[in-house]
C-alpha positions as CSV (number, residue, x, y, z in Angstrom):
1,X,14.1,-13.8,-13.6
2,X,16.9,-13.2,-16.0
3,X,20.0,-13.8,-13.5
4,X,22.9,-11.9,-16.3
5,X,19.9,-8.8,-15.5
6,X,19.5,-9.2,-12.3
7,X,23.5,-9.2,-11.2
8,X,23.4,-5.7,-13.6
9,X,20.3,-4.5,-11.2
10,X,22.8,-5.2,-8.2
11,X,25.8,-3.5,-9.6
12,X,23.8,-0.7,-10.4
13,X,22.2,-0.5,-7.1
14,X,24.1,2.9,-6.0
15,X,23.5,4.4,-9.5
16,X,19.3,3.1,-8.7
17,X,19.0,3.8,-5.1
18,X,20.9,6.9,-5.4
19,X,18.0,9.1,-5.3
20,X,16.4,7.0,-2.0
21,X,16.8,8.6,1.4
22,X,17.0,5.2,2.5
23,X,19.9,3.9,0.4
24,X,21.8,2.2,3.7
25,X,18.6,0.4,4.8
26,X,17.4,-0.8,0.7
27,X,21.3,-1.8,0.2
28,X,19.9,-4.9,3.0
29,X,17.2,-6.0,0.8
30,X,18.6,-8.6,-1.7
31,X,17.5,-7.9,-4.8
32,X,16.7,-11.1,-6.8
33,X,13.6,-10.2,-9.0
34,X,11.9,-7.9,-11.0
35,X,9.2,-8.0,-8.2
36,X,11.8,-7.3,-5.7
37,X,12.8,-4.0,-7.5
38,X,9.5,-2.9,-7.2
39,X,8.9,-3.3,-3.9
40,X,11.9,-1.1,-3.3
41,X,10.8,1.7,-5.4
42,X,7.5,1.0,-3.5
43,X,9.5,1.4,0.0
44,X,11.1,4.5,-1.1
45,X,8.2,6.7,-0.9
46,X,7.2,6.0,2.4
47,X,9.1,8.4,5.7
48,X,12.4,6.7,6.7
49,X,11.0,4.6,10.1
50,X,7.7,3.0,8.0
51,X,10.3,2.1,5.1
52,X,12.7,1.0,8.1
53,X,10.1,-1.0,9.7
54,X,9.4,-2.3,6.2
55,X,11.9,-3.4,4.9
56,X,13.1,-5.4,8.4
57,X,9.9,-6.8,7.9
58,X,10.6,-7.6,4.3
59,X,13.8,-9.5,4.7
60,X,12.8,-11.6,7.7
61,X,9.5,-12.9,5.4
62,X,12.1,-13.6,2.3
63,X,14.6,-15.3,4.7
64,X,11.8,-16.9,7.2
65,X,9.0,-17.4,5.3
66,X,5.8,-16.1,6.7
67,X,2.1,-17.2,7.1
68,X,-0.5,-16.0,4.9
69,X,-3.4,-13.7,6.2
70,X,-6.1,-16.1,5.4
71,X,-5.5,-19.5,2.9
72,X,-5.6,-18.1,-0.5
73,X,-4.0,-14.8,0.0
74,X,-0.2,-16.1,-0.8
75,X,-1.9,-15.4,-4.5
76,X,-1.9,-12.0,-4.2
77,X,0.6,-11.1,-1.7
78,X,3.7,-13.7,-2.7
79,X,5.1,-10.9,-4.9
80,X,5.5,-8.9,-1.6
81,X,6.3,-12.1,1.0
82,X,2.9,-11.7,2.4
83,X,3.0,-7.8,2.8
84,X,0.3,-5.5,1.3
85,X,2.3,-3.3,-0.7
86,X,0.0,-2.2,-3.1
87,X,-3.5,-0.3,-3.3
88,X,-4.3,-3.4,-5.8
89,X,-3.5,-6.1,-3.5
90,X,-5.8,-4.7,-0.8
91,X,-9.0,-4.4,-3.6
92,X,-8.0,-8.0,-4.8
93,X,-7.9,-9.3,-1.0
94,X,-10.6,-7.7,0.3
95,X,-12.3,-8.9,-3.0
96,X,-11.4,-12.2,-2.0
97,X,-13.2,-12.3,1.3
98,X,-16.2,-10.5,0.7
99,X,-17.3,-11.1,-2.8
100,X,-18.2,-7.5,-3.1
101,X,-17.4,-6.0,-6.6
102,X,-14.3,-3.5,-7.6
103,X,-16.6,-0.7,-7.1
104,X,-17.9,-1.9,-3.5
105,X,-14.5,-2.7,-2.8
106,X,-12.8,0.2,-3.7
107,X,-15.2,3.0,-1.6
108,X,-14.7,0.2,1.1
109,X,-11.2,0.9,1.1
110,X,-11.5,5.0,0.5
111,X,-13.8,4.6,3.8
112,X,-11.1,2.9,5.7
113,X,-8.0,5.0,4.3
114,X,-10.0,8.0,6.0
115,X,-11.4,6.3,8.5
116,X,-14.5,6.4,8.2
117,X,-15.3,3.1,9.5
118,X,-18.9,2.9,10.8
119,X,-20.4,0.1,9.7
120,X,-18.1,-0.7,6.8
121,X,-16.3,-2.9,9.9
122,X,-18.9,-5.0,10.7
123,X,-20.1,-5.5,7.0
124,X,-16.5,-6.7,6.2
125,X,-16.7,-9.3,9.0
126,X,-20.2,-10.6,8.1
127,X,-19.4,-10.8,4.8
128,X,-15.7,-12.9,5.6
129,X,-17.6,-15.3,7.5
130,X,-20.2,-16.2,5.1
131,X,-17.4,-16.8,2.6
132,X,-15.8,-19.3,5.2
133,X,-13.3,-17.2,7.2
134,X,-13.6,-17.4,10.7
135,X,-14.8,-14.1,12.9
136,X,-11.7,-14.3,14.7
137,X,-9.8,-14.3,11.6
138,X,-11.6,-11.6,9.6
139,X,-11.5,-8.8,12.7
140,X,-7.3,-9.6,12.6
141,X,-7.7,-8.9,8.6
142,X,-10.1,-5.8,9.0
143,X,-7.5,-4.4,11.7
144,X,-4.7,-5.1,9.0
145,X,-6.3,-3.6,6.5
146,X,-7.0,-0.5,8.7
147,X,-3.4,-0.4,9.4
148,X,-1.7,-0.4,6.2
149,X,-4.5,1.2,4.4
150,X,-3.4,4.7,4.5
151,X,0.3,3.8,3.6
152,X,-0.5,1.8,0.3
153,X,0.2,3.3,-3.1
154,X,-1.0,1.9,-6.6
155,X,1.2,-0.6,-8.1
156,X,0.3,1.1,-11.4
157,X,1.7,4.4,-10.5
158,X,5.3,3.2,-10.1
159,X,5.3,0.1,-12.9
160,X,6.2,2.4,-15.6
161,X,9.5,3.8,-13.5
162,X,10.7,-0.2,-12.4
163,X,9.9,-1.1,-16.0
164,X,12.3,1.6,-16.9
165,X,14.7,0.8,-14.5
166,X,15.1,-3.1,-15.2
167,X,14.9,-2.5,-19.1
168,X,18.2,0.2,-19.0
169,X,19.9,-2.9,-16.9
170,X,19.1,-5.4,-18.6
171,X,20.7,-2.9,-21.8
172,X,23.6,-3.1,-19.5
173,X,24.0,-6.4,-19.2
174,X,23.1,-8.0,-22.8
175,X,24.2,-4.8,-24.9
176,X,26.8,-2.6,-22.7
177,X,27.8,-1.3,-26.1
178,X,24.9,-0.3,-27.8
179,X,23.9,0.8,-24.4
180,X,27.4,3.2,-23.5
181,X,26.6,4.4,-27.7
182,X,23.0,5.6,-26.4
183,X,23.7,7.0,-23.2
184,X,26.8,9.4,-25.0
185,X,24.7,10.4,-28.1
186,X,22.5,12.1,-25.1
């Protein structure tokens, strides 16, 4: 939430986006965390018309708002304005629901990715509605999750390049000399 590295992020946004196929569409998406950077560098490995259809998404939720899946969920998925993004967010909301453990959860959601989905649907559903969600409710979750299931990617996978990308502009922005000394000694 530092705003000195946050107006670097922006100016650097053609040097950052540079290698995204999508640089026109990401340039839409204001940038105004380090949370927001990652869900770009999220968006840039998906084919042009997902990350299109994305990141509309994306910038009518930060503008509008949007409603949470079921109460609770803003916890997981404010970083994202409600989106699933992340292979994590889907464990820890499916978590949520169920009650089932990581281990449950997780061959839960390799069954879905590959759609193998006897049983595991109805399982999900009786398990949501003994935890209080409605079965109305918990078939529009399930069908989410089948959706987006297949196009999520592990938050921890990309952390290491965002973490890379906010530390060299936040160099920029609090040390542009020591940081123009490093980058010529290279």
């Amino acid at each position: 939430s530092d705003p000195k590295t946050i107006d670097q992020v922006k100016e650097d946004r053609d040097e950052i986006f540079s290698k995204y196929h999508l640089k026109k569409q990401l340039r839409k998406f204001d940038i105004n965390s380090f949370s927001d950077l990652l869900i770009m560098e999220a968006i840039s490995y998906f084919d042009d018309d997902v990350a299109n259809e994305i990141i509309s998404d994306l910038i009518k939720r930060k503008t509008m708002g949007y409603k949470p899946l079921f109460e609770g969920a803003e916890k997981v998925l404010d970083e994202t304005y409600g989106r699933i993004l992340f292979e994590e967010q889907f464990i820890l909301l499916v978590q949520m629901v169920t009650g089932w453990d990581v281990e449950k959860t997780y061959r839960f959601f390799l069954d879905i990715s590959y759609e193998n989905t006897f049983n595991v649907k109805l399982e999900f559903i009786e398990c949501a509605k003994k935890s209080g969600v409605s079965t109305k409710d918990s078939e529009e979750l399930y069908n989410t999750l089948l959706e987006v299931s297949h196009k999520l990617m592990g938050k921890v996978f990309i952390l290491p390049w965002v973490q890379d990308m906010w530390r060299k502009s936040y160099l920029r922005a609090h040390y542009p000399d020591a940081f123009i000394s490093k980058e010529i000694e290279k």
